[in-house]
C-alpha positions, 0 to 999 in steps of 0.5 A, spaced: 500 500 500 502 506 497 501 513 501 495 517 501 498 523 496 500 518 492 494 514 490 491 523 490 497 524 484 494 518 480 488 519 480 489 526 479 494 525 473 488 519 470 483 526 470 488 530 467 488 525 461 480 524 461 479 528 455 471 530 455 473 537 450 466 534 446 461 538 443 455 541 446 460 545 449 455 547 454 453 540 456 460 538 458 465 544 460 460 544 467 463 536 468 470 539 467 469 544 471 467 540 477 472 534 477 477 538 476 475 543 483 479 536 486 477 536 493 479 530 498 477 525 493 477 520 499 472 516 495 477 514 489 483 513 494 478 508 498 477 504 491 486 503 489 486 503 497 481 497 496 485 494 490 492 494 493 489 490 500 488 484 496 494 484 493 492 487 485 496 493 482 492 499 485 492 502 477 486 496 475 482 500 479 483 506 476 476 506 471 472 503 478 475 510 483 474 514 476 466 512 476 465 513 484 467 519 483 464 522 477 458 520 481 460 522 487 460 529 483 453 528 480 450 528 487 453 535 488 452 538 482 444 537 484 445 538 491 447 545 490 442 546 486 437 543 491 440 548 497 442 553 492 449 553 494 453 559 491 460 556 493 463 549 492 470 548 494 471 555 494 469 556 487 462 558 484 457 552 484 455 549 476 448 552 476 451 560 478 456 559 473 452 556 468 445 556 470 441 551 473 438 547 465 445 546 465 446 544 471 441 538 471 443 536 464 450 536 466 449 532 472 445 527 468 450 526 463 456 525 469 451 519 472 452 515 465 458 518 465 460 514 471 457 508 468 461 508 463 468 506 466 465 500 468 465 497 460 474 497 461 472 491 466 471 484 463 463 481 463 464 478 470 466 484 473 463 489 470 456 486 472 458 486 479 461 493 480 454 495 476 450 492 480 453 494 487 452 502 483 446 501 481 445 499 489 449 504 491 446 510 487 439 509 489 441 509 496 444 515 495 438 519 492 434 516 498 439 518 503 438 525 500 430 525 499 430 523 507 435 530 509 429 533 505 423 531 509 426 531 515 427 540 513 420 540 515 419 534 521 420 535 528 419 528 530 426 525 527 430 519 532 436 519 531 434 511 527 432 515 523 437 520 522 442 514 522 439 511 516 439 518 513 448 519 513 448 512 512 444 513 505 446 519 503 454 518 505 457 512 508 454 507 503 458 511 498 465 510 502 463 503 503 461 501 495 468 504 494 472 500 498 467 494 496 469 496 488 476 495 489 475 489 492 471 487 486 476 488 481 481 484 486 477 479 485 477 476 491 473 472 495 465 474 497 466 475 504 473 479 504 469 484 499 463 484 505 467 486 510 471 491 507 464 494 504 462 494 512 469 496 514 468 502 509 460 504 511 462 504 518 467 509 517 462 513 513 458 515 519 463 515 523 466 520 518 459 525 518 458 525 525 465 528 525 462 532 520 456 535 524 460 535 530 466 540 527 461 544 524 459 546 530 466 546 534 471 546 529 476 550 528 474 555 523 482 555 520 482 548 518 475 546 518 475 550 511 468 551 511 464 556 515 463 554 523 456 553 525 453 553 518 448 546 520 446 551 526 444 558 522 441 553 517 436 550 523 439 542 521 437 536 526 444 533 526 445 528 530 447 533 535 441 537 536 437 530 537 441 528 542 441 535 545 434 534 544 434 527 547 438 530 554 435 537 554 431 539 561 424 542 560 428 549 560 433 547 555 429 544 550 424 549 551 431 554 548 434 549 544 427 549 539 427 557 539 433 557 537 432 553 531 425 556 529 429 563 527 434 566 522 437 572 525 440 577 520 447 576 524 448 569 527 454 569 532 448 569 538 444 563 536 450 559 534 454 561 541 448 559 545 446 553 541 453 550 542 453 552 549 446 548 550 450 543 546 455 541 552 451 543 557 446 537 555 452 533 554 450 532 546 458 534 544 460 528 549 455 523 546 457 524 539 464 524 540 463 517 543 458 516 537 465 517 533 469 512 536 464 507 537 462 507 528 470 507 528 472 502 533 466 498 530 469 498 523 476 496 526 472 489 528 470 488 521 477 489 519 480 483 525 476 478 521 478 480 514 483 474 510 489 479 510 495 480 513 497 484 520 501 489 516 495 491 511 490 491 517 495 495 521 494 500 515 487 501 514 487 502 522 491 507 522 487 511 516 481 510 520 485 512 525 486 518 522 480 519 519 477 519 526 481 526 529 481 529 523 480 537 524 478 539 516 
């Protein structure tokens, strides 16, 4: 297994080569634009990572961790149409760039884009990693349409809200590492394990998400602190808020989350100090290692060596105390 910058530069360099100058212009140069923004490519690194574990040459995967990632870039294309972002990686969102037509065109044509790089694979293949795409996209669209209805709810559960990161992120993370596996060929249970392995750190790494949101630092975080609390979201710190809250906190907390003030520096200092009072901050950092520590168990009965398993650790590891 190779270092993380390494598995970032061959993916970079297999985009660079990607040559999608086709006509309409209008159609294809929004899909430049937004994979060439980069960003982390976690989900890529996972599918060469995936490859590598089970002792096949990391490039093999390359078209499989290129799919993931069109796709994964689809979503946000439409994701930001639908929260009418204006920023994406510091960079104006597709629709404000071009419009929102184009948007939703561009977006399409990136899902069977995707697809696409499945047909470098031999039959066998390609229907497997098809099937778990197709599998994992729908999850993705229903993991994205339970955030939506849950806008309007105020008798979310936390089940529920688990099912929804699950949906809509961690399912992702754990396809990409099955993908790899796939294209490994190795066997059945070696690709489940390492499908759980990739999904419980998914929702480990978005309650990281949601609680760096609300106590990150603004330097490193890279996005603005308390933008889940300005935009009255009911993560998975604010249920548990909920769920701990005296009458009085809970009465407070519901207020808070009722209103948009022109300046939010009040509301996000207050919802955070009833976040620690309630002890929501402890339990959700607690949610982070249990999700985490329930991946590494995966990991212990996969049929690899030591080494291999001391790798993924330690990248879980690092996943689990990010601070961006």
């Amino acid at each position: 297994m190779q270092a993380i910058s390494q598995y970032q530069q061959l993916i970079s360099d297999y985009f660079t080569a990607l040559h999608l100058n086709k006509e309409p212009k209008n159609l294809y140069e929004p899909i430049e634009y937004i994979l060439h923004l980069g960003g982390k490519r976690m989900r890529p690194i996972l599918t060469l990572m995936a490859a590598e574990v089970f002792d096949v040459d990391c490039k093999k995967a390359l078209a499989a961790a290129t799919a993931i990632e069109v796709f994964h870039n689809f979503s946000l294309v439409h994701d930001d149409i639908m929260d009418d972002a204006p920023l994406r990686r510091g960079n104006e969102t597709v629709h404000e760039k071009w419009n929102i037509n184009t948007g939703i065109l561009s977006g399409d044509a990136m899902l069977i884009l995707a697809y696409q790089h499945f047909e470098e694979y031999e039959p066998k293949i390609f229907r497997a990693l098809a099937k778990l795409f197709s599998k994992t996209a729908l999850e993705v669209c229903e993991g994205q349409q339970y955030d939506v209805d849950f806008e309007t709810r105020d008798d979310v559960t936390i089940p529920e809200y688990l099912k929804m990161i699950e949906y809509k992120t961690a399912v992702l993370v754990g396809a990409a590492m099955k993908m790899g596996a796939i294209v490994a060929e190795t066997s059945e249970e070696n690709a489940n394990l390492i499908y759980d392995f990739g999904l419980n750190l998914g929702i480990a790494f978005q309650l990281q998400d949601d609680y760096l949101d609300a106590f990150g630092n603004p330097e490193t975080f890279g996005k603005q602190v308390g933008g889940d609390i300005i935009e009255n979201k009911k993560t998975y710190l604010y249920l548990k808020s909920i769920e701990f809250a005296k009458s009085d906190e809970k009465e407070q907390l519901l207020h808070l989350f009722s209103i948009q003030p022109d300046d939010n520096t009040d509301k996000i200092n207050s919802v955070k100090e009833i976040f620690n009072q309630t002890g929501a901050s402890q339990a959700t950092q607690l949610a982070i290692k249990e999700y985490t520590f329930k991946a590494f168990e995966t990991l212990e009965q996969m049929n690899i060596d030591a080494g291999k398993k001391a790798l993924l650790k330690v990248f879980g590891e690092n996943l689990m105390d990010r601070k961006v």
